[in-house]
N, C-alpha and C positions, 0 to 999 in steps of 0.2 A: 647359490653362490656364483662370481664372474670366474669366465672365463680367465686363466691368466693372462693369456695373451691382450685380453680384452680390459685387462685391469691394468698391464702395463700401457694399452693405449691413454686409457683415461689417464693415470698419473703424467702422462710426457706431456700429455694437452693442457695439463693444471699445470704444471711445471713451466710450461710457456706462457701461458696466461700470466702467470704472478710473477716472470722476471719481464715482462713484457709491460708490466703495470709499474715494476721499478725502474726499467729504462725508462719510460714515458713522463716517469717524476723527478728522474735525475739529470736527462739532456734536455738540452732544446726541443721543442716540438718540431722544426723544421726540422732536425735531424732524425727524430725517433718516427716523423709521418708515413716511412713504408713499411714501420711495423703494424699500423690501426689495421689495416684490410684483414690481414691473418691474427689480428687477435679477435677480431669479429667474428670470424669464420669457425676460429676454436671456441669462442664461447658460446656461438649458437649449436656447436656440435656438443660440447658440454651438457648445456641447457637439456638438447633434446635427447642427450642420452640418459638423464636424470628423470624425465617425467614419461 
């Protein structure tokens, strides 16, 4: 089983990821643009913490 500390990382990172995907749906793209770099970043940390 995770670590907890290690399990509340993963949820904070999913947790950004998916208001990061409803921002991105609900403003403008000019406005939501300095969030892509740090959702890319959380979900390739995601990604690789999964496989």
């Amino acid at each position: 089983m995770a670590d907890p500390s290690e399990l509340l990382s993963v949820l904070v990172a999913l947790e950004f990821v998916v208001m990061s995907v409803v921002v991105l749906l609900l403003v403008p793209l000019d406005v939501a643009l300095p969030v892509i770099p740090l959702l890319v970043v959380f979900l390739l940390a995601l990604q690789l913490y999964r496989s």
